[in-house]
N, C-alpha and C positions, 0 to 999 in steps of 0.2 A: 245860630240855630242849626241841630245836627241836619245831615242829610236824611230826607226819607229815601229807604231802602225800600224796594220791591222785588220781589221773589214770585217766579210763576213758571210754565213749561211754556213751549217752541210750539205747540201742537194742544188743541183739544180734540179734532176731528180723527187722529193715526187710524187705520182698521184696526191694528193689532191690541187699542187700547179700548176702542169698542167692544171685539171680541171677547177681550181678558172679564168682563162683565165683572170687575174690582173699584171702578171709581163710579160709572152711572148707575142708579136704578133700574132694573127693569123697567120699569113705566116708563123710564125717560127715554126716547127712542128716536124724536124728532130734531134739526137741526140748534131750532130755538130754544129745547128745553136741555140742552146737554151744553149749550154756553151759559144758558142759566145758571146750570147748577156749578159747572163751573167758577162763574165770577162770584157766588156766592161763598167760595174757598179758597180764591186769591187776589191780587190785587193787579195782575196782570200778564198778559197769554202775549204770543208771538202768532203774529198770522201769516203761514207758511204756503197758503193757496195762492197767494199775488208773485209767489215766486215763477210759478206755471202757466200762468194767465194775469195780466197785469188789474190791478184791483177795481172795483166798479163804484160809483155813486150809490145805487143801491142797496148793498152789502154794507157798506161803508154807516148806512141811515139804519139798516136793521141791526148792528152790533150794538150800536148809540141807545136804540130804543132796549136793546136786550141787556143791558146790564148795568150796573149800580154809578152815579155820579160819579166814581172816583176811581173807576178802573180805568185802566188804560189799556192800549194797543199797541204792540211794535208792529210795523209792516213792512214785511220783506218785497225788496226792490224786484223787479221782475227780471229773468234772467237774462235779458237781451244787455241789461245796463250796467251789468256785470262780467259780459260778456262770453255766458254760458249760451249754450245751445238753448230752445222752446220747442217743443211739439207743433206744430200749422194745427192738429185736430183740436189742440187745447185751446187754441186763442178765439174771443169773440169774432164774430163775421166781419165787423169792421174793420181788423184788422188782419182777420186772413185772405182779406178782399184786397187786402192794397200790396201783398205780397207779390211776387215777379211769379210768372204761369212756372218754371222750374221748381222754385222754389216750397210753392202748396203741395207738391207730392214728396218732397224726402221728408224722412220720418225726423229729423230735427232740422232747425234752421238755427245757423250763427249771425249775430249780429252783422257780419261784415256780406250777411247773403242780403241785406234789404237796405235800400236806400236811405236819404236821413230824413226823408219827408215822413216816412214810417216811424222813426227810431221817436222821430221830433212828438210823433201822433202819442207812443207810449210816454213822452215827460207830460203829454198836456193830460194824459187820464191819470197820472198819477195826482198831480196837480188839482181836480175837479174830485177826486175820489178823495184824498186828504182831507178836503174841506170840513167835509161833516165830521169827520173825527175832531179836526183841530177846532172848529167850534162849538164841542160841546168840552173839551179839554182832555180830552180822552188818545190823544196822539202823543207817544210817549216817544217815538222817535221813527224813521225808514231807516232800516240794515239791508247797508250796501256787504254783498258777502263776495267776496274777488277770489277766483281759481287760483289754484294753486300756478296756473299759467300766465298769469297778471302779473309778469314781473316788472321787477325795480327799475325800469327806463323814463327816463325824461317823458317820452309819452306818455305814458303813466301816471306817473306825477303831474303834469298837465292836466289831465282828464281830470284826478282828483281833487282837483282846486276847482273846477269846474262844477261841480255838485250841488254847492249851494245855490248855485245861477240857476238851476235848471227846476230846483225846490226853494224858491223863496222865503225865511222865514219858517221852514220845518227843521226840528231837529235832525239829523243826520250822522249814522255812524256807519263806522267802515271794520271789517273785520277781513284780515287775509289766510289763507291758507295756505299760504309759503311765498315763496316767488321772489324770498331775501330781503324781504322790509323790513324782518326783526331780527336778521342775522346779528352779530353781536357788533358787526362794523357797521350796521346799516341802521339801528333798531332810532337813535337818538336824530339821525334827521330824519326818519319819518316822522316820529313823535310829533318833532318840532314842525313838518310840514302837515300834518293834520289838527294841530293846534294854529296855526296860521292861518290856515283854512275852516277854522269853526266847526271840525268835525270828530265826532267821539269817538276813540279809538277802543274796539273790543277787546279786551283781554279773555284767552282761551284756556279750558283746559279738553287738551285732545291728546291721545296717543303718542308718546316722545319713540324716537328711535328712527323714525325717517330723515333721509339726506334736507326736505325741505322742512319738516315739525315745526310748529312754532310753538317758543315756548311760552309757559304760564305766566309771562309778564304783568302786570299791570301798569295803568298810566292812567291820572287828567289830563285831557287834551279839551277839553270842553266842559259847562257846567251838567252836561249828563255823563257818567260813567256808566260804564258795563263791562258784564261777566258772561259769557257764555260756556257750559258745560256742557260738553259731547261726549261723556264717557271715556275711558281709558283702553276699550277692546281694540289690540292692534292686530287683530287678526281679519278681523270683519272693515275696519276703516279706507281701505280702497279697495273694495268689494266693488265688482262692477255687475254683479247679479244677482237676483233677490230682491226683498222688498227692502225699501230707505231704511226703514226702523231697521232692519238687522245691524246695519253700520254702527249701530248707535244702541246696540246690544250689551248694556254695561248700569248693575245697579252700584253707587256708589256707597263706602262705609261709610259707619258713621264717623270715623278716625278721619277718613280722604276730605269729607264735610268740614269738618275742625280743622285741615288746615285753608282752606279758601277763608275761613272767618275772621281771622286776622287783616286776609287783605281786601277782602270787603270794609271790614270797619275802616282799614287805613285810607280806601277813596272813599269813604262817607267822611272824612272827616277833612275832605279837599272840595269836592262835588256838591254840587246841588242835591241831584239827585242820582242813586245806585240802582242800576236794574240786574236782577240776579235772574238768567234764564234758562233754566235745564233741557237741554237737546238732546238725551239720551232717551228718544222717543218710542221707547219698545213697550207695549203693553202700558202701563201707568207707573212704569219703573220714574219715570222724570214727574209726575204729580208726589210721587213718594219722597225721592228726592229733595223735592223743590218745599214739600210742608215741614222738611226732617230740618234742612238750611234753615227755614223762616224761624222756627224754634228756636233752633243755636244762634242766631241771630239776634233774638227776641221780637221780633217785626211779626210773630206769627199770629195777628190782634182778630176778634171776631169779623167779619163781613156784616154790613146791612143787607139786611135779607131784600130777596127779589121775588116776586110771586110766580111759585115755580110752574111750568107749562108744562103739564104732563099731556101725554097721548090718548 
């Protein structure tokens, strides 16, 4: 039985795709009726809030109710477990409450500023927040996403083996942003240590030309495969000012399209299942994108409608 293929963007809430007033209707203007209309047009979104604040039971029960049997969620792992910086302003009370008195006044905290009784606090909401996704089957995978500073050390590697213990039973993938896992000496034992490890290895298309780039590899390491697309702008890609969408400031052709469909088909025809997810999140460049792929694809199939909530 072939793989089912899914095609969707990283982002339905961006400002810049709000603003562009190209994918909502006016009328639609509330939380709940712009996922609507959304899931009504694709078969799966990436939820990029849980990267800034780790995700809630709540949220988790209103996507469930907001969209069609068969859609799914990726949910991005929150940045401590990645071991990016967080905001204190962003985090629920609960857990800016358990932070050290230094620490709730710098404008980011790194993992290594809070204890593990904390760190432990963030696996068990990830944990309780999954549930409702994963029982209604709408949990397509957590994207573990590692700095480009997460390099290739035994510790490292430890850690990564480590992931499934801490998520029992969720799918789980890993995507890097250099750090030498995919160097060309390097690329075949990671492979093979996150296939070991039961977890999906992302393959990227991002900007080439950096000492650390990774390139557009693909690989099964797991029955879920995935693709993420970030645009090709090397100009904007380590931007450290401005808003996130700029980075990701890149519509693709329809040429550039044509050549990922080859190797989409090539892991559908290894995987289970293919998640295609467009992160070039600038205005509804990555909604265009992402219906232009379903097309060449052929996966581009009507939606069940959902009764839409307008304002």
């Amino acid at each position: 039985m072939p793989a089912r293929i899914l095609v969707g963007s990283c982002s339905w809430t961006d400002p810049t795709l709000v603003a562009s007033g190209r994918f909502y209707p006016p009328q639609v203007t509330s939380a709940e009726g712009r996922l609507r209309h959304y899931a009504e047009r694709f078969d799966i979104v990436e939820v990029d809030s849980t990267y800034y604040a780790p995700p809630s039971v709540r949220n988790s029960r209103l996507w469930v109710e907001r969209t069609p049997d068969d859609f799914v969620f990726n949910v991005k792992a929150f940045a401590w477990l990645t071991g990016h910086a967080a905001a204190p302003a962003r985090l629920p009370g609960l857990l800016r409450d358990r932070l050290p008195e230094h620490a709730r006044a710098k404008r980011n905290v790194y993992p290594r500023d809070v204890d593990g009784s904390v760190l432990e606090l963030v696996w068990r909401q990830h944990r309780e927040a999954l549930e409702p996704l994963a029982a209604a089957g709408k949990l397509g995978a957590v994207l573990f996403q590692f700095p480009r500073w997460f390099v290739r050390t035994e510790q490292n590697r430890a850690y990564l083996r480590t992931l499934p213990a801490h998520l029992p039973g969720r799918p789980l993938a890993v995507e890097f942003r250099g750090g030498g896992w995919m160097d060309a000496d390097a690329a075949a034992d990671t492979l093979a240590l996150l296939e070991g490890a039961g977890l999906t290895y992302v393959g990227v298309d991002e900007p080439q030309g950096f000492a650390d780039s990774v390139p557009p590899l693909t690989a099964v390491t797991a029955p879920l495969a995935m693709v993420r697309l970030h645009g090709r702008n090397a100009d904007t890609w380590r931007a450290r000012t401005g808003a996130a969408s700029d980075r990701f400031k890149y519509l693709y052709s329809d040429a550039e399209l044509e050549e990922w469909a080859p190797r989409v088909r090539e892991l559908a025809a290894q995987a289970e299942t293919v998640h295609v997810l467009f992160n070039n999140n600038y205005e509804d460049w990555g909604m265009r994108n992402a219906r232009r792929m379903a097309q060449i694809l052929g996966v581009d199939r009507p939606r069940p409608q959902t009764r839409l909530q307008l304002d």
